[in-house]
MARKOL-770294 format. One record per residue (C-alpha): residue in one letter; x, y, z. Coordinates in steps of 0.001 Angstrom, whole numbers, padded with zeros to 6 digits, always signed. Layout:
<rs>
aXYZ
...
</rs>
This chain:
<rs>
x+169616+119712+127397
x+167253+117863+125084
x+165387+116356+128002
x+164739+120265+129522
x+163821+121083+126037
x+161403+118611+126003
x+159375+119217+128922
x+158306+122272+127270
x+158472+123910+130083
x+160446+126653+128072
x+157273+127196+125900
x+155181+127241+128757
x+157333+130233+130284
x+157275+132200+126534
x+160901+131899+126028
x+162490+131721+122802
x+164791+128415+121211
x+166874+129225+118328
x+168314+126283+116940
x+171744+126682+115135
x+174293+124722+113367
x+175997+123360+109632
x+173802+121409+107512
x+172938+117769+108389
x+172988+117871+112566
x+169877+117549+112963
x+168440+121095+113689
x+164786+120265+111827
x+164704+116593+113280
x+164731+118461+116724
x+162413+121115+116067
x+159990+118337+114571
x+160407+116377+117305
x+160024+119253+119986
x+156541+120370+118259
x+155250+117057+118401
x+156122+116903+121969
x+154600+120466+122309
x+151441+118585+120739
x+151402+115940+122983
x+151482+118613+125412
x+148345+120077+124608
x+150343+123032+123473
x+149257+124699+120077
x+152008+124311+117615
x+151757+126721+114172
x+154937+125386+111518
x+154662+127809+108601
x+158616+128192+106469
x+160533+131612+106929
x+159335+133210+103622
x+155854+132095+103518
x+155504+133515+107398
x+157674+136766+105984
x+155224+137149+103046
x+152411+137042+105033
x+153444+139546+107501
x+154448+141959+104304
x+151196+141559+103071
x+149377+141911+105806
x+151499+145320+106822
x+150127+146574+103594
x+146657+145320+103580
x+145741+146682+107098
x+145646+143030+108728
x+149423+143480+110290
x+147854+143492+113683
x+145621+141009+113541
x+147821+138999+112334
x+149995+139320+115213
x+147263+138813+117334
x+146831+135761+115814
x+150424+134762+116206
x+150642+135624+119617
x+147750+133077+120509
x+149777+129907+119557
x+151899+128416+121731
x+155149+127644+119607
x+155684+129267+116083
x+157968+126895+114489
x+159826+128379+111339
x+162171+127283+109038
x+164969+129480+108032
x+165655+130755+104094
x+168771+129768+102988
x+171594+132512+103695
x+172460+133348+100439
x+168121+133794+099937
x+168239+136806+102538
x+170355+139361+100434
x+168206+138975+097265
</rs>
């Protein structure tokens, strides 16, 4: 699985990789190591944490900038996110 993973043949085809699992596995070691590949790859490769991307889209909704913004988005290759914390997303 890692090897298909890494051809990034999946970003190539605009599919989507959720990576899932308890603490200490390895999920952000992968995801690092998959947009680095994607790099390699001549791939564009935006990393920007859950609530900083979240923020920006709230802000932007309000500002007028939502669309461009997604515009923007949808240029890169592979938007790599970190999730909030679970117990972050009810507060």
């Amino acid at each position: 699985m890692f090897m298909k993973l890494a051809s990034c043949d999946w970003i190539r085809e605009r599919r989507h990789c959720l990576l899932t699992g308890p603490a200490g596995v390895g999920k952000s070691w992968l995801a690092c190591a998959l947009g680095y590949k994607a790099c390699r790859e001549n791939l564009s490769v935006l990393y920007q944490r859950a609530p900083r991307l979240f923020a920006a889209l709230a802000l932007a909704r309000g500002d007028g900038r939502y669309a461009k913004l997604l515009k923007q988005l949808a240029r890169v290759d592979l938007v790599r996110s970190s999730a909030p914390h679970p117990r972050r997303l009810g507060t």
